[in-house]
C-alpha positions in Angstrom: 17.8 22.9 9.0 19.3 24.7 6.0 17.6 23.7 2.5 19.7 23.0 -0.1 19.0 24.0 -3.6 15.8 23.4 -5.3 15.4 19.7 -5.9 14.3 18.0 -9.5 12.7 15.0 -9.1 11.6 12.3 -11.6 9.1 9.6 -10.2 8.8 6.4 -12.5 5.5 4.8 -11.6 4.3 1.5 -11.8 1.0 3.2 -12.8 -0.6 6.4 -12.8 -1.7 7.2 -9.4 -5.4 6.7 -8.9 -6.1 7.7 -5.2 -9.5 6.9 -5.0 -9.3 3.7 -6.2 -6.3 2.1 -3.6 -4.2 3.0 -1.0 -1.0 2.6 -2.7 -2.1 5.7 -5.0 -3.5 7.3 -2.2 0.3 7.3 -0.4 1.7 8.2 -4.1 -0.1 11.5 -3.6 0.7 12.0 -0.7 4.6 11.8 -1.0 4.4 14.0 -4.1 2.5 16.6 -1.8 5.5 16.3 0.6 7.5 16.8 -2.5 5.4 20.1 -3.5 5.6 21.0 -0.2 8.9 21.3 0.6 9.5 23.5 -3.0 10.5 21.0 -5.3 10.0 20.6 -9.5 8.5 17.2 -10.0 8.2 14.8 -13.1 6.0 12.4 -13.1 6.2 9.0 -15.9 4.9 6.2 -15.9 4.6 3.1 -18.8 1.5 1.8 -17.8 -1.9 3.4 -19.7 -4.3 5.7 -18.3 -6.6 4.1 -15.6 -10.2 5.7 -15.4 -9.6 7.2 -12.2 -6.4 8.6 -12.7 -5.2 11.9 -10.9 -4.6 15.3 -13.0 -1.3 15.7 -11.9 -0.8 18.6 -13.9 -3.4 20.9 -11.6 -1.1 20.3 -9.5 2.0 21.9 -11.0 3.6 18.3 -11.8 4.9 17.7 -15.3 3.3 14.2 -16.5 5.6 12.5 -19.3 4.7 9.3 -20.5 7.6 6.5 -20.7 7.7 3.5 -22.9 9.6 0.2 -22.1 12.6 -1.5 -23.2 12.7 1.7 -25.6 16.5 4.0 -25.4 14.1 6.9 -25.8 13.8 7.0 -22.4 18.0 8.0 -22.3 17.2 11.1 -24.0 14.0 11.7 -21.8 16.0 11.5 -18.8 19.4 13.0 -19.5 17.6 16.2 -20.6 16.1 15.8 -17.0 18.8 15.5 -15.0 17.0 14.6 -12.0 18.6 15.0 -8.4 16.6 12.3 -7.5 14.8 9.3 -9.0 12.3 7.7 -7.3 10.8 4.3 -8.3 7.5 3.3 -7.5 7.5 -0.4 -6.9 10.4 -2.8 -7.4 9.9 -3.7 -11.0 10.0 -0.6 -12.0 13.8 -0.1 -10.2 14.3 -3.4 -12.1 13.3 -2.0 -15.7 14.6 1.5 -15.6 17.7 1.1 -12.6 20.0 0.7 -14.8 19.4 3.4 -17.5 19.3 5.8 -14.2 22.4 4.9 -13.5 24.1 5.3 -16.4 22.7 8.4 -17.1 22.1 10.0 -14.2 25.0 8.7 -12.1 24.7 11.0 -9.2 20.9 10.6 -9.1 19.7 9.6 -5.1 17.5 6.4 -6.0 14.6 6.0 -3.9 12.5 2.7 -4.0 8.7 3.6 -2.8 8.2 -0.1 -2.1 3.9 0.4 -0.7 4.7 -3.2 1.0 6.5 -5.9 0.9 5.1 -7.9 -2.2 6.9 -11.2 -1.7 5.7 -11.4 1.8 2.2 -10.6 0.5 2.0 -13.3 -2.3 3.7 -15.9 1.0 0.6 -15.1 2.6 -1.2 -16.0 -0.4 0.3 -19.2 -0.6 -0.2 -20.1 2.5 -3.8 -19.0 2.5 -4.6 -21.7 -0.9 -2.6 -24.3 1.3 -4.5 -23.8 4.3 -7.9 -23.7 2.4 -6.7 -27.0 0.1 -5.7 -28.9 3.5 -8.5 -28.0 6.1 -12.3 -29.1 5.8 -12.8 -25.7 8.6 -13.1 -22.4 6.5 -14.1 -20.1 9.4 -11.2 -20.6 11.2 -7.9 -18.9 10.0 -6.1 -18.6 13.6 -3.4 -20.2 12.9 -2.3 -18.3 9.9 -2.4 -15.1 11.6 0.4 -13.3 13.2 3.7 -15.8 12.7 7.1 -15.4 14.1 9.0 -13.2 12.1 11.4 -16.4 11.4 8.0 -17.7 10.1 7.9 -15.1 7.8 11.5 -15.4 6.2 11.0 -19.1 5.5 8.0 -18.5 3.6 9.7 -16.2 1.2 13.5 -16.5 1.6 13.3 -18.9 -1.3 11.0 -17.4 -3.6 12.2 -15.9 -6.8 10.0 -12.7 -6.0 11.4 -12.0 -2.6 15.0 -12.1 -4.3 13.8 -9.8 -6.9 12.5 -7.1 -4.7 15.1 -7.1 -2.1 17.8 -7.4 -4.6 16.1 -4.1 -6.2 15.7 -2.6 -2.5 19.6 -3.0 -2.2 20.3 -1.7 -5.1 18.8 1.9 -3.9 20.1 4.8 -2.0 17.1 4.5 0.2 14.2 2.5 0.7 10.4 3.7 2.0 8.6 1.4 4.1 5.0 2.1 4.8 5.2 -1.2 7.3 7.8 -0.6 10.6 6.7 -5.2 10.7 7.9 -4.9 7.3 11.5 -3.0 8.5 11.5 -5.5 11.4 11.3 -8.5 9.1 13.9 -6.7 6.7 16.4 -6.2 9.3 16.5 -9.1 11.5 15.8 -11.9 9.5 17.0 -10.8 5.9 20.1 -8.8 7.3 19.2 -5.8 5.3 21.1 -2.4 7.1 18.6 -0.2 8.9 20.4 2.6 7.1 18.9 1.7 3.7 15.0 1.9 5.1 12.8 5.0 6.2 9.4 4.5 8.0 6.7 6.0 5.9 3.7 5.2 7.1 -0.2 6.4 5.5 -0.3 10.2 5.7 -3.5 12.2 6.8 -4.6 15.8 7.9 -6.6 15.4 10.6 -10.3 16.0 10.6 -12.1 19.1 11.9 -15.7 18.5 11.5 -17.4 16.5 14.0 -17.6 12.8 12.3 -21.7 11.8 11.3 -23.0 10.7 14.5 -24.1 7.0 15.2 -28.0 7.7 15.0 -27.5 9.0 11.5 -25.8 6.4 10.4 -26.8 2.4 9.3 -25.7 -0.4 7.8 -22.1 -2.2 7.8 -19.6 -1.8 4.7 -16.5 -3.3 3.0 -14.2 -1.3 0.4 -11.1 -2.2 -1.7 -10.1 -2.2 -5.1 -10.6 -5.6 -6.6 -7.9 -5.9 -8.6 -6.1 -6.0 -5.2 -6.0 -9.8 -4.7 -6.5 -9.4 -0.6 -9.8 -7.7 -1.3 -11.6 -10.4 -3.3 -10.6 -12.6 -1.4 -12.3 -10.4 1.8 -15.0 -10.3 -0.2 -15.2 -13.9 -0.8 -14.5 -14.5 2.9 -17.2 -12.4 4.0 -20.2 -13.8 1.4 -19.4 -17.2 2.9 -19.2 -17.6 6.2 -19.4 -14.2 7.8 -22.1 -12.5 6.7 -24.4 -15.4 6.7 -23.3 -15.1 10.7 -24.4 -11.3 11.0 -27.7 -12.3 9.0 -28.6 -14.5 11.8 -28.2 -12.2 14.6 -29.4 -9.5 12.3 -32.3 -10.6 9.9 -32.6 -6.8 8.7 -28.6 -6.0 8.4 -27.5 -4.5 5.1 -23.4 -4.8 3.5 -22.6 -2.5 1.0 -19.4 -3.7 -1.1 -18.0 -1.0 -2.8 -14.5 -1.4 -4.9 -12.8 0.1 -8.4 -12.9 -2.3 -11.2 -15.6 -4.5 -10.0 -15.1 -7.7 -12.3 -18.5 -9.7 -12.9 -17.8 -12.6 -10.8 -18.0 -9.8 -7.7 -21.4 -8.4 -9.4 -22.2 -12.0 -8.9 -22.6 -12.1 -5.8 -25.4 -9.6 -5.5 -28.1 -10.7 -3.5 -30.5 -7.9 -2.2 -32.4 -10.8 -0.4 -29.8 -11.7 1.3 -28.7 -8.0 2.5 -25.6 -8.4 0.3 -24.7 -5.5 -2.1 -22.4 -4.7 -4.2 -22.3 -1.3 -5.1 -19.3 -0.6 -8.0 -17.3 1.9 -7.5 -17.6 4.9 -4.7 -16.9 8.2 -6.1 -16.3 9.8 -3.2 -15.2 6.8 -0.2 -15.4 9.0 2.8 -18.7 10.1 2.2 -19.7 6.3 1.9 -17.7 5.4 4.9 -19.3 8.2 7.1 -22.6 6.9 6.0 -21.7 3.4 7.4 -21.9 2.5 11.2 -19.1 -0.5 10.8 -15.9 -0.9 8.7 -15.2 -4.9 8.4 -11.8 -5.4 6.7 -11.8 -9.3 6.7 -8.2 -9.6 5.5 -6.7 -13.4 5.6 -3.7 -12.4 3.6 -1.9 -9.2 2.9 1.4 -6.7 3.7 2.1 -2.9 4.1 -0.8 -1.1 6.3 -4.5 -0.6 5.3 -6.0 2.7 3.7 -9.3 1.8 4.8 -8.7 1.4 8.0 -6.9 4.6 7.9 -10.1 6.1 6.2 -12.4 4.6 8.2 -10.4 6.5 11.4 -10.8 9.5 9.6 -14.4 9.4 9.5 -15.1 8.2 12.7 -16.7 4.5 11.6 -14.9 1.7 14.0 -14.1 -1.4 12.5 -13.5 -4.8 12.3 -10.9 -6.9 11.0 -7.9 -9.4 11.4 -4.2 -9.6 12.8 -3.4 -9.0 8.9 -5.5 -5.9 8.6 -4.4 -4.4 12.0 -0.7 -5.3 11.4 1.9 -2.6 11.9 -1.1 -0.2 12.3 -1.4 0.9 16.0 1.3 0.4 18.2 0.3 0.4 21.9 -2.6 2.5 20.9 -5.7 0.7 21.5 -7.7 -0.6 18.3 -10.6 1.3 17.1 -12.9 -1.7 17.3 -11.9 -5.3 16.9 -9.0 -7.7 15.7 -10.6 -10.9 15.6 -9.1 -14.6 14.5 -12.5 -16.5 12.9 -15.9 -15.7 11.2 -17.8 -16.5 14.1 -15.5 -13.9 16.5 -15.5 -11.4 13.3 -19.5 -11.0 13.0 -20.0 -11.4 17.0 -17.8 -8.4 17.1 -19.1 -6.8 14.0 -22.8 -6.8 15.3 -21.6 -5.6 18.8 -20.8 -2.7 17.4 -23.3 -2.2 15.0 -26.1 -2.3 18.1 -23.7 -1.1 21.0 -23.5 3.0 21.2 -21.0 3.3 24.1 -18.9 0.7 22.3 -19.0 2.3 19.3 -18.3 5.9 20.5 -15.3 4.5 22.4 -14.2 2.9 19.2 -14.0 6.2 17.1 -12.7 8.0 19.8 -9.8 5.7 19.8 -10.0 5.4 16.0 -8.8 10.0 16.4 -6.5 9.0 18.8 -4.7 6.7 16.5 -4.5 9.2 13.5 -3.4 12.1 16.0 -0.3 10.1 17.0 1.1 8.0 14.3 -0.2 9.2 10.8 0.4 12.8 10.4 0.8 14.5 7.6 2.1 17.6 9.1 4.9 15.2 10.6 6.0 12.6 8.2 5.8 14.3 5.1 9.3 17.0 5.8 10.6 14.3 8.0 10.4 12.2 4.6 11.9 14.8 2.8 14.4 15.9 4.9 15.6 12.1 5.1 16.4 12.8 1.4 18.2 15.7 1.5 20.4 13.6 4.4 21.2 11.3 1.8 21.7 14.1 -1.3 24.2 15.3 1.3 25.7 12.1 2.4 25.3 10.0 -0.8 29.1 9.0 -1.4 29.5 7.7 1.8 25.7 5.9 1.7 26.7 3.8 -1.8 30.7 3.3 0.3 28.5 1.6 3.1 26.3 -0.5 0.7 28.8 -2.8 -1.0 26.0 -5.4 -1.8 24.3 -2.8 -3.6 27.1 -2.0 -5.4 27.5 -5.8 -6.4 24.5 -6.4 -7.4 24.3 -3.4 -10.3 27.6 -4.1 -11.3 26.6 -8.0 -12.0 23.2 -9.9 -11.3 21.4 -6.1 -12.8 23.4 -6.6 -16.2 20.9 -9.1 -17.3 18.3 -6.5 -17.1 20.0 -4.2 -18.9 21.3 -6.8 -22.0 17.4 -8.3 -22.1 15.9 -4.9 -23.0 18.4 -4.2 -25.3 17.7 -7.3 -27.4 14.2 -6.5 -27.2 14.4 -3.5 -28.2 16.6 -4.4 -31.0 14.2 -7.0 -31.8 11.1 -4.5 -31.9 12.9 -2.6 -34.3 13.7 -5.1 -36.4 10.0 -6.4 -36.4 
């Protein structure tokens, strides 16, 4: 393929990437690598403050500006840009700055890094509070596990968040999808064109060194990021009924709970005793993961894929978790330990693993299996980028093709746009 000219890209984030603390800023990095990759000058903004485990972006040859709200300054910032392409990270931040990209930046390609689906995540939610306000049974989730897609569309079709994002989707030139459940759900229940969305899934080099062997390895773990509402709720999940499960089959078992931002209702539930740790945060996550013998991912509600199931692949450690956690994840490939339904099939599986060698071995084996054929780097990150140089190419004819797009900036966005002008008036005034 021919390259075009050297391509200047602004991203606007939702926050500064922190890929150590969550998979959504681990997959930040890695587009921006596909960006670096492939040549291009990228600028990187974002409103939100500086998180504690932010990324130096700048080692990295990537110009960080900081952005403010509501505020014309950013006009200036991005006319002086002039950015072939703008890419938004998260819908709200399409919904806040959209509009000022367009007007100043007409012939920008906008890009929408959606992570997942966040109305069909807070569904989930909703349905998890209903299920655990309406059942006296909270070990067994079976029946909110895996829906029809149809299922899925009623649960948000009628929610003021899903009409936010996929209004915001439509509004883009193109649309990255780390989910292909997510596409599925997009396309055939919510009519979106398949010409709008590109699959981009987790993105990994794969490992050279031989992973920590089983013999050298002990105990079971969890990891997630707390402000992540999916992972307290594991957590939660997991203090109640499953580990109390594992404890009786394994007096001696030890969980270690690591997670950024641990609030002190999670230090809380500290109970050496019991075998139950919570560790803080892990500075380094593979080296805690390669430590462990058993991943458990007890998800009852979520979207998009999971980063640590994707890093516990990486370091060999099988795991366990649920139809949430292994959604859009593996295909026809088999699953690197076990997708189980309730607590009492989550720690049966969890301690066969733990005290089963062959098992286990046949686990990470398939765990390198999985990363080898549907999350390489080396393969998705130029056929990302040269799915946006199709659309630099092709863009008149993309925004022809997406009259719904077009109708929605040219009405239902106004109101964005005339809110933060009157509050920016209104600052000033103040």
């Amino acid at each position: 393929m021919t390259h075009p000219r050297a391509t200047n890209v602004l991203v606007i984030g939702y926050v500064w990437p922190e890929p150590r603390s969550s998979a959504a800023g681990g997959h930040m990095m890695q587009i921006l690598e596909s960006f670096l990759a492939r040549g291009w000058t990228v600028t990187f903004s974002s409103p939100a403050r500086s998180g504690e485990h932010r990324a130096d972006l700048g080692t990295l040859g990537i110009r960080e500006v900081p952005i403010e709200l509501n505020n014309s300054s950013f006009d200036a910032f991005i006319s002086e840009l002039a950015p072939d392409v703008v890419l938004f990270d998260r819908f709200m931040m399409e919904e806040q700055f959209g509009w000022r990209v367009e007007k100043h930046c007409p012939d920008a390609l906008r890009v929408l890094e959606t992570s997942d689906l966040q109305s069909l995540r807070d569904a989930r939610h909703q349905r998890l509070k209903q299920r655990l306000k309406d059942s006296d049974d909270a070990n067994d989730f079976s029946g909110l596990f895996a829906p029809a897609l149809r299922e899925e569309f009623e649960f948000m079709a009628d929610t003021d968040l899903a009409q936010r994002e996929i209004a915001a989707m439509y509004r883009c030139d193109l649309n990255l999808m780390i989910s292909e459940v997510e596409i599925e759900l997009l396309v055939e229940q919510f009519k979106m064109p398949r010409g709008l969305l590109h699959g981009c899934p987790l993105m990994v080099d794969l490992p050279t060194a031989p992973p920590v062997p089983f013999e050298d390895r002990a105990h079971f773990l969890h990891i997630g990021n707390f402000r992540h509402a999916p992972n307290w709720d594991a957590v939660l999940w997991l203090k109640t009924a499953i580990w109390p499960l594992i404890r009786e089959r394994l007096p001696g078992a030890q969980l270690h709970i690591y997670g950024a931002y641990t609030p002190p209702k999670a230090t809380a539930l500290h109970n050496a005793a019991q075998g139950f740790h919570v560790m803080n945060w892990a500075e380094d996550a593979l080296q805690v993961m390669s430590a462990a013998r058993v991943c458990m991912a007890p998800l009852r509600f979520g979207a998009g894929v999971k980063g640590k199931i994707v890093d516990a692949m990486l370091c060999g450690t099988p795991n366990v978790t649920t139809p949430i956690g292994a959604e859009a994840m593996h295909g026809d490939e088999p699953w690197p330990g076990a997708i189980t339904r309730t607590a009492r099939e989550f720690a049966e599986h969890a301690v066969l693993l733990h005290q089963d060698k062959p098992r286990w071995l046949q686990a990470q084996a398939d765990g390198l299996q999985l990363l080898a054929k549907r999350y390489q780097q080396a393969i998705h990150g130029p056929a990302l980028v040269e799915r946006i140089e199709h659309c630099l190419e092709h863009l008149p004819a993309i925004r022809r093709d997406n009259f719904t797009g077009s109708m929605l900036r040219h009405h239902q966005h106004k109101s964005t746009q005339y809110m933060a002008q009157w509050i920016e008036a209104k600052n000033r005034v103040v």
